[in-house]
MDAnalysis code that builds the backbone (N, CA, C; Angstrom):
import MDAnalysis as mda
import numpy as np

u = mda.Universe.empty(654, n_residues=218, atom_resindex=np.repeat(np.arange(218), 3), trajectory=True)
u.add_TopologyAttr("name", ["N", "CA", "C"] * 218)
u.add_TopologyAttr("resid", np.arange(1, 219))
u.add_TopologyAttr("resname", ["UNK", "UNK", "UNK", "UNK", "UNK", "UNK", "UNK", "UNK", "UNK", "UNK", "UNK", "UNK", "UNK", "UNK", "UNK", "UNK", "UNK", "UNK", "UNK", "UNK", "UNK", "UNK", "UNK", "UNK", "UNK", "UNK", "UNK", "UNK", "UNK", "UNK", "UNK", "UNK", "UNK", "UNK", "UNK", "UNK", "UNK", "UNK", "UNK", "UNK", "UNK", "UNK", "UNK", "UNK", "UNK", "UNK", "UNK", "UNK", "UNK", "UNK", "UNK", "UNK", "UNK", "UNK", "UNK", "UNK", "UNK", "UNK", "UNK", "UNK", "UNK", "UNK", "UNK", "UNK", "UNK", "UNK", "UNK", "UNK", "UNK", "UNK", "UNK", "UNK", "UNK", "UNK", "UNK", "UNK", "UNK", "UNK", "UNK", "UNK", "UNK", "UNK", "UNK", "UNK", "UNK", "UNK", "UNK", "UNK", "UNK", "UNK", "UNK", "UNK", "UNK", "UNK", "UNK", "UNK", "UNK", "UNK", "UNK", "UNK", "UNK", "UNK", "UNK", "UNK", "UNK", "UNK", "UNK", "UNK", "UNK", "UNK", "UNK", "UNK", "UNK", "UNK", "UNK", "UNK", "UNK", "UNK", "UNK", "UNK", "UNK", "UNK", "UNK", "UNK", "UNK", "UNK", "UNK", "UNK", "UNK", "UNK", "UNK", "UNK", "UNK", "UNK", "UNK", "UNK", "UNK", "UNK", "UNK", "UNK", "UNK", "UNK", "UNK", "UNK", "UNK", "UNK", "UNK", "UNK", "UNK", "UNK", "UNK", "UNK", "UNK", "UNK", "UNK", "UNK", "UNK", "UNK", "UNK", "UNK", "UNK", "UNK", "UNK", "UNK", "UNK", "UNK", "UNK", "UNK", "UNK", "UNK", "UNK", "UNK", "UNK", "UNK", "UNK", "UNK", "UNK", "UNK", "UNK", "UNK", "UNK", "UNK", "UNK", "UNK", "UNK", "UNK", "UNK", "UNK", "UNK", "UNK", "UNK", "UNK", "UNK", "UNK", "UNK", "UNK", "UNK", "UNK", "UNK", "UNK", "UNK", "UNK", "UNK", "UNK", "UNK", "UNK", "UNK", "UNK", "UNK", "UNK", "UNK", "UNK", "UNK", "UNK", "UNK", "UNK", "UNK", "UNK"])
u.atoms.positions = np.array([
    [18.233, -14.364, 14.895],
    [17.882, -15.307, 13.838],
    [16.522, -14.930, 13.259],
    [16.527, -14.910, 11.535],
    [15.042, -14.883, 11.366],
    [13.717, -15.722, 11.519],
    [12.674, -14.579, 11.734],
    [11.641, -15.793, 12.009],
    [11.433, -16.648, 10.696],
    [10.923, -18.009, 11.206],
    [10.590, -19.020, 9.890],
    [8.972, -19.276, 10.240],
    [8.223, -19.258, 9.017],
    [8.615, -19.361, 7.899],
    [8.963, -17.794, 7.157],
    [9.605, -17.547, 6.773],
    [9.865, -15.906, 5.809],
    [8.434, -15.456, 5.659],
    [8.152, -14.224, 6.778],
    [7.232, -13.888, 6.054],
    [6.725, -13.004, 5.083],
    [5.106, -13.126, 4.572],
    [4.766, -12.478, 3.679],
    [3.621, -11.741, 3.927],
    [3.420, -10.405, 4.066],
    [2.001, -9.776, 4.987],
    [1.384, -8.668, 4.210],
    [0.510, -7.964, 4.168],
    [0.296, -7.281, 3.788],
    [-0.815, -6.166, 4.500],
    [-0.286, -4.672, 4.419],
    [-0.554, -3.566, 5.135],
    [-1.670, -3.011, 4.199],
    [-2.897, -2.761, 5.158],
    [-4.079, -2.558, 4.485],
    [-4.170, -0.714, 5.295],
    [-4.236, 0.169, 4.550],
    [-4.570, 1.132, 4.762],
    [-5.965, 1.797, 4.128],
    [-6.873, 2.143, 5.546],
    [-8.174, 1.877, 5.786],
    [-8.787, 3.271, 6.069],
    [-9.256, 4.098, 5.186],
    [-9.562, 5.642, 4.963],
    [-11.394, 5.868, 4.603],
    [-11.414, 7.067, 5.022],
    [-13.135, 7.596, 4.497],
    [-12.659, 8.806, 3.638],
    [-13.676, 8.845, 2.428],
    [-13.710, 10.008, 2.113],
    [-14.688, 10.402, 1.393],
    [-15.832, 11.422, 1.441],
    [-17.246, 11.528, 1.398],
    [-18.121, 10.456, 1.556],
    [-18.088, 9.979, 3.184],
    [-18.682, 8.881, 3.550],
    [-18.628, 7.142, 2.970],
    [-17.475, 7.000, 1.905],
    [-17.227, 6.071, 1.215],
    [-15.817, 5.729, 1.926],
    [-15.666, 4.251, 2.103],
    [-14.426, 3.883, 2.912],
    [-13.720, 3.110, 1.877],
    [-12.544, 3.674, 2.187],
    [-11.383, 3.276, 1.122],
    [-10.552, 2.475, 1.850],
    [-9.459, 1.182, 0.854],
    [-8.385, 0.525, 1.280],
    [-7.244, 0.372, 0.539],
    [-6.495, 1.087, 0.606],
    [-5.334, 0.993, -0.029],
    [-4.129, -0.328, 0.315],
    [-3.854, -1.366, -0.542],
    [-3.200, -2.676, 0.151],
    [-1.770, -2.456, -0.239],
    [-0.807, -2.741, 0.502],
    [0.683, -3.148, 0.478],
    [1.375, -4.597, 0.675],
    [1.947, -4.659, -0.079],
    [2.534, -5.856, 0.421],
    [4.098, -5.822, 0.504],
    [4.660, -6.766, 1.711],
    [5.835, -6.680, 1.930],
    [6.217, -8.049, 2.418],
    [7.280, -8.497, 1.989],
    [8.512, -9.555, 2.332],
    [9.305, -9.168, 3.161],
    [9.584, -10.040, 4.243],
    [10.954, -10.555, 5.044],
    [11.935, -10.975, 4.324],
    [12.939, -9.967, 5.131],
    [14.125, -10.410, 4.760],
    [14.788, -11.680, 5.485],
    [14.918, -12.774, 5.032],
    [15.955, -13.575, 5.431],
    [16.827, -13.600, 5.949],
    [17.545, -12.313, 6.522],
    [18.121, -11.443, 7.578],
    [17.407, -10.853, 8.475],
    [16.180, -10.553, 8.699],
    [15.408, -10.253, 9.715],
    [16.324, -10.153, 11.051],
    [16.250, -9.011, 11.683],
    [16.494, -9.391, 13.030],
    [15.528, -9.604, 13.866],
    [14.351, -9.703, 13.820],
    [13.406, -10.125, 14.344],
    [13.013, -11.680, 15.100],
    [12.536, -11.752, 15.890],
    [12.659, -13.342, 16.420],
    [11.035, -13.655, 16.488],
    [9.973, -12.757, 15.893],
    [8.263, -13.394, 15.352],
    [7.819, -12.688, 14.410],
    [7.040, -13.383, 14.170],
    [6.259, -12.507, 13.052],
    [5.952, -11.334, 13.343],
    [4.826, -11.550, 14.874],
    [4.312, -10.296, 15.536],
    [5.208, -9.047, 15.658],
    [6.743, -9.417, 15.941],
    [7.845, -8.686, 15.756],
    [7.618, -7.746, 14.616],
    [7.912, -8.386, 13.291],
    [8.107, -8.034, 11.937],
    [6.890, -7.050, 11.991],
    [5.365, -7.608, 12.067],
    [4.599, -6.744, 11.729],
    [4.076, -5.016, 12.352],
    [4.734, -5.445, 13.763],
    [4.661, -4.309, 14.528],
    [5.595, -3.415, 13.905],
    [7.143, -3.847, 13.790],
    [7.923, -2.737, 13.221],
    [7.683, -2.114, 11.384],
    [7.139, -3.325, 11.140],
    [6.130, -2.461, 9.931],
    [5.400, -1.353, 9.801],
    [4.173, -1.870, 10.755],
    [3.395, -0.640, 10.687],
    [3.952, 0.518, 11.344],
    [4.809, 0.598, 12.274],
    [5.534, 1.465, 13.297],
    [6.488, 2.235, 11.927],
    [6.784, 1.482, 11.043],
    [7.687, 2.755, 10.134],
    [6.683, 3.128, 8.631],
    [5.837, 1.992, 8.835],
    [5.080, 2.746, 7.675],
    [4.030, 4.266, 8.443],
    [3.705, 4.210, 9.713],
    [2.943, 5.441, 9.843],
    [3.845, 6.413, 10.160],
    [5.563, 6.404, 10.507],
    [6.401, 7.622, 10.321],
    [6.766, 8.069, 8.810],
    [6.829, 6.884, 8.478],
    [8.016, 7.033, 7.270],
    [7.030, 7.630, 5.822],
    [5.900, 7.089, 5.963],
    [5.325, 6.869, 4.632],
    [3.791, 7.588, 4.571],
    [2.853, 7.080, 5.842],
    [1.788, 7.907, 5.950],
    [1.837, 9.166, 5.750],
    [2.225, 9.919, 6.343],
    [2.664, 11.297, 6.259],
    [2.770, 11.855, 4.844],
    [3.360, 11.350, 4.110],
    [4.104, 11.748, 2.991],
    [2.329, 11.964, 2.057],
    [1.870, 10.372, 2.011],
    [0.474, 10.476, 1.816],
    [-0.744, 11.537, 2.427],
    [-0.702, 11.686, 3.544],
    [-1.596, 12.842, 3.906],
    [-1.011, 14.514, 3.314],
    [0.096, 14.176, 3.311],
    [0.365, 15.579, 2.519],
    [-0.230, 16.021, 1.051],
    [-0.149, 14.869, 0.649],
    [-0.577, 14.871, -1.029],
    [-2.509, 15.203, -1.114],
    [-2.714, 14.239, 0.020],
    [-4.359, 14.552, 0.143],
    [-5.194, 15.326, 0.256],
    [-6.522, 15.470, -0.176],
    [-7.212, 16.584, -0.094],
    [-7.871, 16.088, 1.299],
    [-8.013, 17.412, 2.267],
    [-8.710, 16.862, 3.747],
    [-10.085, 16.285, 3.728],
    [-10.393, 16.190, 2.481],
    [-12.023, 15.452, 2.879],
    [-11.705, 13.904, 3.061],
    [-10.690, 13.381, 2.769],
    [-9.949, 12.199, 2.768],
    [-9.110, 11.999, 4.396],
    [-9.896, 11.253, 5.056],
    [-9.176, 10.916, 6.497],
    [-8.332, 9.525, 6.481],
    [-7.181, 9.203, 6.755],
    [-6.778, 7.822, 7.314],
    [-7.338, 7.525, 8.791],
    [-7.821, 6.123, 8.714],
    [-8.159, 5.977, 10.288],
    [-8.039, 4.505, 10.857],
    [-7.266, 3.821, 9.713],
    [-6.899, 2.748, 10.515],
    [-5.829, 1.800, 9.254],
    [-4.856, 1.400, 10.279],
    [-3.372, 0.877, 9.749],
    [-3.515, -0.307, 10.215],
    [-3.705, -1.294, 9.469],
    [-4.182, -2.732, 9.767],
    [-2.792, -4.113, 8.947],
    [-2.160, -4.668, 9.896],
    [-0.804, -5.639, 8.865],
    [-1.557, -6.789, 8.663],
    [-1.952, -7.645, 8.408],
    [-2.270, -9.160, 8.141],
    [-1.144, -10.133, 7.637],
    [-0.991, -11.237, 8.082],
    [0.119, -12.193, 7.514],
    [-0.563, -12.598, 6.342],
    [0.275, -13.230, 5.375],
    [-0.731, -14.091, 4.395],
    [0.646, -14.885, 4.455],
    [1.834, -15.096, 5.062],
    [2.714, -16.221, 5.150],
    [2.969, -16.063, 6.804],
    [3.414, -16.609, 7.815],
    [2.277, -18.275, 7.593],
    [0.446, -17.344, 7.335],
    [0.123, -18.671, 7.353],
    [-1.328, -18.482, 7.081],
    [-1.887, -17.056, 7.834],
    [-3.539, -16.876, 6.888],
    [-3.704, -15.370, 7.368],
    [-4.292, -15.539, 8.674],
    [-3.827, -13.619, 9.544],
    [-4.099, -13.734, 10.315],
    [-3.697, -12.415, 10.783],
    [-4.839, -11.626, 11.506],
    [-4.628, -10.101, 11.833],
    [-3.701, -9.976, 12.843],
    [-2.622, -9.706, 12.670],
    [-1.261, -9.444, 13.485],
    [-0.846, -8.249, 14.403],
    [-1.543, -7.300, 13.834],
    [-1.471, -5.916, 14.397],
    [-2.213, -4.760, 13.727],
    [-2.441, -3.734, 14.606],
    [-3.717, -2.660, 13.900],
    [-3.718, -1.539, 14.541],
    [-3.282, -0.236, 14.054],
    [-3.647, 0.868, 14.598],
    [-4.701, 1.813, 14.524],
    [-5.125, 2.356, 15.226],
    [-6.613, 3.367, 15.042],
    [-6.051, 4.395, 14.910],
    [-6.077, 5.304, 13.882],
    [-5.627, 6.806, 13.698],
    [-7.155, 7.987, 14.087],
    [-6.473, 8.723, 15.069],
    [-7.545, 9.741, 15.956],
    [-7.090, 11.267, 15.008],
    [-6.340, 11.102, 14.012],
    [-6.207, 12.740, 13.710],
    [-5.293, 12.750, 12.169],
    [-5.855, 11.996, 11.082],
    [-4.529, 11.410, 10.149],
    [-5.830, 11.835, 8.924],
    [-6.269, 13.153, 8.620],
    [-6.801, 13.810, 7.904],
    [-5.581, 14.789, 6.409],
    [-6.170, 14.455, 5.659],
    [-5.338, 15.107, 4.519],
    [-5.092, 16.510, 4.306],
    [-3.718, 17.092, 4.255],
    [-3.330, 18.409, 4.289],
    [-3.979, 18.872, 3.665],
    [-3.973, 19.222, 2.416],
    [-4.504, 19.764, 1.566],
    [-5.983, 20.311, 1.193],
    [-5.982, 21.830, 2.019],
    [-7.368, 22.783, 2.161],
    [-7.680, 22.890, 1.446],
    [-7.875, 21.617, 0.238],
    [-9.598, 21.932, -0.677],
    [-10.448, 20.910, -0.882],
    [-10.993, 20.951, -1.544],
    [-12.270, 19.837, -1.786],
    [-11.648, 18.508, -2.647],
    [-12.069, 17.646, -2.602],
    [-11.513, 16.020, -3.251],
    [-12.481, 15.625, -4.084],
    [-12.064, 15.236, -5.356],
    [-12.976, 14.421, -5.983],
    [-13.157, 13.339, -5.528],
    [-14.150, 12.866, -6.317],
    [-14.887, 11.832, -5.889],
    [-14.306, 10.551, -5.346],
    [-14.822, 9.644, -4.861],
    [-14.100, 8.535, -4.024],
    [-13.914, 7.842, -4.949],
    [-14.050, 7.542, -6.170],
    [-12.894, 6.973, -7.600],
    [-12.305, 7.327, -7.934],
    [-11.952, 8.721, -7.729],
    [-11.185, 9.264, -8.845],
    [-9.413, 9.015, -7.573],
    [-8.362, 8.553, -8.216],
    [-7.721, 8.153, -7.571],
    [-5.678, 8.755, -8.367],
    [-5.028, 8.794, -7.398],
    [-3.873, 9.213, -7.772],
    [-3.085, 7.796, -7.888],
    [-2.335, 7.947, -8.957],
    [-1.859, 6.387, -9.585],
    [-0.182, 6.435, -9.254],
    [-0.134, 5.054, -8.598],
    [1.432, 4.999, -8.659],
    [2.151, 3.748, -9.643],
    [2.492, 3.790, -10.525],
    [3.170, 2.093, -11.046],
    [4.262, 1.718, -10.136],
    [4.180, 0.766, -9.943],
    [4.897, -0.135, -9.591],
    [5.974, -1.205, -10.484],
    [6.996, -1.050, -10.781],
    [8.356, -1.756, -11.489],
    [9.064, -2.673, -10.592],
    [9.624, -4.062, -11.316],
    [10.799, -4.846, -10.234],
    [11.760, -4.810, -11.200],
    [11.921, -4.936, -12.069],
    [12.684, -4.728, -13.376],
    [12.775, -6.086, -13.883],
    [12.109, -6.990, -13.558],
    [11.394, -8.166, -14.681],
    [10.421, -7.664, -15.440],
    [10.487, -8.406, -16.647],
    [9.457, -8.259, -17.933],
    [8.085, -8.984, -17.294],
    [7.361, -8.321, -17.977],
    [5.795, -9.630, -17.766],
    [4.944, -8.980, -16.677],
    [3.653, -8.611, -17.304],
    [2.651, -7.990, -16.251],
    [2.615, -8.510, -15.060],
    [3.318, -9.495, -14.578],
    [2.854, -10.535, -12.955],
    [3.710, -9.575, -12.133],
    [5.060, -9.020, -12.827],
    [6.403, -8.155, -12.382],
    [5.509, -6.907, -12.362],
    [4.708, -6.024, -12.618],
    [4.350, -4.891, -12.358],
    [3.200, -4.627, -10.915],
    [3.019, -3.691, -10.903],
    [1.742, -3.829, -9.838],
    [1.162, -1.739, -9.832],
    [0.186, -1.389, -9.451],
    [-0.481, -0.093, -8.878],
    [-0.632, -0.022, -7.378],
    [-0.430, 1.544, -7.537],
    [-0.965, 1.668, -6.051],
    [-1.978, 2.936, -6.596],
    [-3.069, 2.565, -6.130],
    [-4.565, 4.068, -5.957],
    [-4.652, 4.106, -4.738],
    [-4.278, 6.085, -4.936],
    [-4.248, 6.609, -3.657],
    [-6.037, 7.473, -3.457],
    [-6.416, 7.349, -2.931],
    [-8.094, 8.571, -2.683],
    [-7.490, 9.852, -1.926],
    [-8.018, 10.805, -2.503],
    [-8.479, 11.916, -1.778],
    [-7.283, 13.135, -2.951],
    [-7.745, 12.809, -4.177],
    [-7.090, 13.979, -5.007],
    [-7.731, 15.055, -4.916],
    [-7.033, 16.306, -4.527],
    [-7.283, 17.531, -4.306],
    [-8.064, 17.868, -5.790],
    [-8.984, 18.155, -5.388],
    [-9.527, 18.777, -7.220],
    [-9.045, 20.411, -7.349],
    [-8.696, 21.521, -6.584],
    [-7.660, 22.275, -6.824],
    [-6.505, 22.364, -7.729],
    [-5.988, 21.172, -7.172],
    [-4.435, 20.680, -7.981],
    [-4.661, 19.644, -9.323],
    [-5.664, 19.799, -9.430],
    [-5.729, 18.778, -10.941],
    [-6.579, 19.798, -11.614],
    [-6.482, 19.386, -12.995],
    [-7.165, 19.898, -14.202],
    [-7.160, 18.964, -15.533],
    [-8.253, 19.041, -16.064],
    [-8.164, 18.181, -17.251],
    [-7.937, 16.720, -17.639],
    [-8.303, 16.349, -16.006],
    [-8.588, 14.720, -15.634],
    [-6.572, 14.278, -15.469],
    [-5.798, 15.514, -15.143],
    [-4.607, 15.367, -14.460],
    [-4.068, 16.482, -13.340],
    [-3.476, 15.597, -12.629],
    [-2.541, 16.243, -11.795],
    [-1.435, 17.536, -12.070],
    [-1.889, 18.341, -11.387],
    [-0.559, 19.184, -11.900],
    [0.691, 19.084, -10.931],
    [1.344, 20.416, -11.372],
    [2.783, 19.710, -11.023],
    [3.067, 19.782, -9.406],
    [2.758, 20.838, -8.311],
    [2.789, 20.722, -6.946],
    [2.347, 18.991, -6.452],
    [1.129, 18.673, -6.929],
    [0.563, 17.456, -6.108],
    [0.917, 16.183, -6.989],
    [1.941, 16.552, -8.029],
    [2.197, 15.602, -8.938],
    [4.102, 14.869, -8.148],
    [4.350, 16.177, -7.963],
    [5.211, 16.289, -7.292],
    [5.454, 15.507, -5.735],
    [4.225, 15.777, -4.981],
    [3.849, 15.349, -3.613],
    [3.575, 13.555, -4.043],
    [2.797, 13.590, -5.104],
    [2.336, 12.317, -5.109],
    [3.929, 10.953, -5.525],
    [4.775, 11.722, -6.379],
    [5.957, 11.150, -7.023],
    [7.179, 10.845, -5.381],
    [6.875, 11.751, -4.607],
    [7.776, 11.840, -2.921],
    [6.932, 10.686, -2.070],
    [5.820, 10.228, -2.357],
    [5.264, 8.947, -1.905],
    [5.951, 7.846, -2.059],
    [6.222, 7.741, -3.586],
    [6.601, 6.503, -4.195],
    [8.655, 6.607, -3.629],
    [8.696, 7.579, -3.917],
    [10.511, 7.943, -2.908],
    [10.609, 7.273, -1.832],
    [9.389, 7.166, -0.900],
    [9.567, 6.923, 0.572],
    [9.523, 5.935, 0.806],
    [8.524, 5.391, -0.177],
    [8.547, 3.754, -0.245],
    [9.558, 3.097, -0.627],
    [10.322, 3.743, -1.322],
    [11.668, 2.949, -2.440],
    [12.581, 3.497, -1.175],
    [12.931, 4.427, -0.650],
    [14.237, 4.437, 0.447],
    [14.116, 3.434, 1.458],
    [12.930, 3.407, 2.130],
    [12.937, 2.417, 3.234],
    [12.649, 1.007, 2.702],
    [11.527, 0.992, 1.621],
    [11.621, -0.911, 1.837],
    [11.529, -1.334, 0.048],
    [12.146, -0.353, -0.679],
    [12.737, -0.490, -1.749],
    [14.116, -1.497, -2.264],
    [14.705, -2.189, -3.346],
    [15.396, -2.850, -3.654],
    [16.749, -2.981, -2.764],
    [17.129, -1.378, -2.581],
    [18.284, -1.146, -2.039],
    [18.032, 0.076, -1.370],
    [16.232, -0.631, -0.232],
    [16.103, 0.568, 0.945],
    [16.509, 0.163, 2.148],
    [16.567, 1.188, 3.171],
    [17.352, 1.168, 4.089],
    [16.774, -0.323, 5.386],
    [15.423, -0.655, 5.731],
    [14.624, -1.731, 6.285],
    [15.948, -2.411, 6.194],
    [16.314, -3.116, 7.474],
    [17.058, -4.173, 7.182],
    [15.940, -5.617, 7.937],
    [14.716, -5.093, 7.228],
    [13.748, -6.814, 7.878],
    [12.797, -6.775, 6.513],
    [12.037, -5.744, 5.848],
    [11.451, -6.130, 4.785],
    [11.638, -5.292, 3.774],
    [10.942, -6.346, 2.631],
    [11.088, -4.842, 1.247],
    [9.654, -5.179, 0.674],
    [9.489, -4.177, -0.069],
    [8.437, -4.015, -0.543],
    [8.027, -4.775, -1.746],
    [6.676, -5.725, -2.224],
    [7.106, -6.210, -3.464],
    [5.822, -5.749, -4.041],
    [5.455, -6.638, -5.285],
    [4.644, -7.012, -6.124],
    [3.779, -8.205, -5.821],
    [2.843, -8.051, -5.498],
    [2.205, -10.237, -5.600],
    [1.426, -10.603, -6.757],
    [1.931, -11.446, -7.341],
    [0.891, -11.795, -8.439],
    [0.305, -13.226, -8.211],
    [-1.459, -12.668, -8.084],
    [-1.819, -13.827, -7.515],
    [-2.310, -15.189, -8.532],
    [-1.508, -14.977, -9.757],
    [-1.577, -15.943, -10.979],
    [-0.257, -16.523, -10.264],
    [0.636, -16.385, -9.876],
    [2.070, -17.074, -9.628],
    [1.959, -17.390, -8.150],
    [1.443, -16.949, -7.380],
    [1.657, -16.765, -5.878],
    [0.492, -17.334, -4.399],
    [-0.661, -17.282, -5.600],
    [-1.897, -17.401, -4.919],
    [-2.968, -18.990, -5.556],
    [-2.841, -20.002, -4.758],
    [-3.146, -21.155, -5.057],
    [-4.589, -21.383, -3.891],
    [-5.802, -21.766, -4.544],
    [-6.893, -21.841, -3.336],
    [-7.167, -23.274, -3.593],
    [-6.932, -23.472, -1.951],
    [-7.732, -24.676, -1.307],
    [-9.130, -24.699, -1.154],
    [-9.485, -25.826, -1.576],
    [-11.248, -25.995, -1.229],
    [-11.606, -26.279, -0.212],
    [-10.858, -26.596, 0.775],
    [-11.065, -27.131, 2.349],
    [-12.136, -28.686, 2.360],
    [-12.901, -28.347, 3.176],
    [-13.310, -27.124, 4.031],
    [-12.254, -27.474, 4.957],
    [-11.811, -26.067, 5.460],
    [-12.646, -24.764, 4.927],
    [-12.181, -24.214, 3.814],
    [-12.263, -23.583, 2.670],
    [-11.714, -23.372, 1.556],
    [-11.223, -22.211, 2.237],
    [-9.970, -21.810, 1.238],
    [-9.074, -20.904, 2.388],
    [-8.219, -20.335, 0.994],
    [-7.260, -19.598, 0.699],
    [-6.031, -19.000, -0.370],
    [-4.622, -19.404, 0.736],
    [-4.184, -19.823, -0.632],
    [-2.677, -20.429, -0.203],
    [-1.413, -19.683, -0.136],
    [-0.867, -18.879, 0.120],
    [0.469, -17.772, -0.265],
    [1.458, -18.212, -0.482],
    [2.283, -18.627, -1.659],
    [3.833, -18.232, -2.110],
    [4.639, -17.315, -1.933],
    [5.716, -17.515, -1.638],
    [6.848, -16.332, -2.204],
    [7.374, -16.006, -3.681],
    [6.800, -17.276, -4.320],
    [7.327, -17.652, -5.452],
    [6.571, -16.305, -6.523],
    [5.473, -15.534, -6.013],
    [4.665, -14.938, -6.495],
    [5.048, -13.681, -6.049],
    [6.229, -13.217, -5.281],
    [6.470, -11.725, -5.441],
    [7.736, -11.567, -5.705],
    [7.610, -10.125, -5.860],
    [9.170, -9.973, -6.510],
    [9.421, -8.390, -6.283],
    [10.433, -8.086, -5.467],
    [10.959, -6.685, -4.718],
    [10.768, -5.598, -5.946],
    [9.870, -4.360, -5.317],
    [9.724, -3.029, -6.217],
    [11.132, -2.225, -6.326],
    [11.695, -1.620, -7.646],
    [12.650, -1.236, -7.575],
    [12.368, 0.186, -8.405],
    [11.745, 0.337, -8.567],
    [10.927, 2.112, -8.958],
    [9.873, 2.024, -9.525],
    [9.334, 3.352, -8.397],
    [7.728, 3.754, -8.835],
    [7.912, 5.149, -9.292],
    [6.288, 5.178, -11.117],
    [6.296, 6.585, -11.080],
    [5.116, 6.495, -11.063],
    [5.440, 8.463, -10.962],
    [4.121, 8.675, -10.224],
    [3.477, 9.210, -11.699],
    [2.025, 8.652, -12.046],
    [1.154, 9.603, -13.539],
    [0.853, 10.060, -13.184],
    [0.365, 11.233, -13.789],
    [-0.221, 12.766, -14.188],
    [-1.793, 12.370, -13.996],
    [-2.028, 11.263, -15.271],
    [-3.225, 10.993, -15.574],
    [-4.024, 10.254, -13.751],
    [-4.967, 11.384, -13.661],
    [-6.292, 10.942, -12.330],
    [-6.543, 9.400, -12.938],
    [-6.931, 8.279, -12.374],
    [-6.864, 7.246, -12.299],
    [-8.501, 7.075, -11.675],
    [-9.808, 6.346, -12.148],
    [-10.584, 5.774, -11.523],
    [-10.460, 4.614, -10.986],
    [-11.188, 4.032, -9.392],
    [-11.192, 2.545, -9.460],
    [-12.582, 2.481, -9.211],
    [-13.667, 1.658, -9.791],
    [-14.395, 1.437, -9.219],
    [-15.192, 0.816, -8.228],
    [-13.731, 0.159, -7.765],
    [-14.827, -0.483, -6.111],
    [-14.592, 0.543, -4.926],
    [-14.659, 1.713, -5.375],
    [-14.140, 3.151, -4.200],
    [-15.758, 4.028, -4.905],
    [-16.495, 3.639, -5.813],
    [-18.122, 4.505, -5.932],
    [-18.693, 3.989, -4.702],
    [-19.406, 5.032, -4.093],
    [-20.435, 4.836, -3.205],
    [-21.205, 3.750, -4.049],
    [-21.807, 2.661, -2.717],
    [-22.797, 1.761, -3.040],
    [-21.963, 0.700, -2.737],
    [-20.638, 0.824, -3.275],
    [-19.917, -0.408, -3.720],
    [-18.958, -1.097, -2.661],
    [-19.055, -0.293, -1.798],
    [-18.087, -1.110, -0.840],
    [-16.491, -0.567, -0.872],
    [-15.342, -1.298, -0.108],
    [-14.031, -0.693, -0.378],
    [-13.651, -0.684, -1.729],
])
């Protein structure tokens, strides 16, 4: 039986790269079929197929000055709460050359096939090989690597991926995200606010974010 309430969590992937620490966030839904009987359940077999299934795919694309070093799930349904966390001892990026800078970032869109910006979402990846780009884009090897990311995500916890406990969505925290003033003032989570990814592409165009400049924090 699934666990109740359905949950809603999200996988924070937690990287350095030229001394600047990066977080890349995911979010994922329970399936209402869950075979799972806790949350703790759900989130363990999360992170357990996101560091086979999906990490990998990401360190391939990366330039090695870019390390992963920690796989962290958090609930945000029921309320938040650090559920599970792995420490990575050796999850350094393939790719033998130098990385631009800790903004400059590889872009994935995110589609559910509803209309309306709340239905879309990004993923910025750090550690673009500056080798494999030119002219403030990706060329085609790491364009390629970066497009087999967004694949891995869509087979396993995609619309009609293989996960039979979660899929991957969108959260929009205009639809989904309601804050209480408490005390303690706290953010409220909906389901009503995501909606299952059903293809990602991957751009050409290098992507800045700026809360990844040194100074600034994740």
């Amino acid at each position: 039986m699934a666990v109740t309430p359905t949950g809603l969590y999200r996988l924070a992937m937690l990287g350095e790269i030229h001394g600047q620490l990066t977080q890349t966030n995911f979010h994922f839904r329970a399936l209402t079929t869950s075979p799972h009987s806790s949350h703790i359940g759900e989130a363990n077999a999360l992170i357990a197929d996101f560091q086979t299934l999906i990490l990998p795919k990401i360190i391939l694309w990366a330039s090695d000055d870019w390390q992963c070093k920690t796989l962290l799930v958090t609930s945000l349904i029921p309320s938040p709460g650090v559920l599970t966390e792995v420490r990575l001892a050796a999850s350094t990026g393939a790719q033998g050359n130098d990385g631009l800078p800790s903004f400059c970032c590889g872009l994935l869109s995110l589609r559910t096939g509803i209309s309306g910006r709340n239905y879309h979402g990004r993923i910025f990846l750090p550690g673009v090989p500056e080798d494999l780009s030119s002219a403030s884009r990706l060329e085609g090897v790491s364009l390629g690597q970066l497009s087999d990311i967004g694949a891995a995500l869509l087979a396993r916890f995609g619309s009609s991926g293989s996960s039979n406990f979660a899929r991957y969505v969108v959260l929009s925290r205009k639809l989904g995200v309601t804050r209480d003033p408490g005390p303690p003032p706290r953010l409220i989570y909906s389901l009503l606010g995501t909606a299952t990814v059903s293809s990602i592409i991957a751009r050409p165009e290098i992507a800045t974010q700026r809360r990844r400049k040194l100074q600034r924090g994740q």
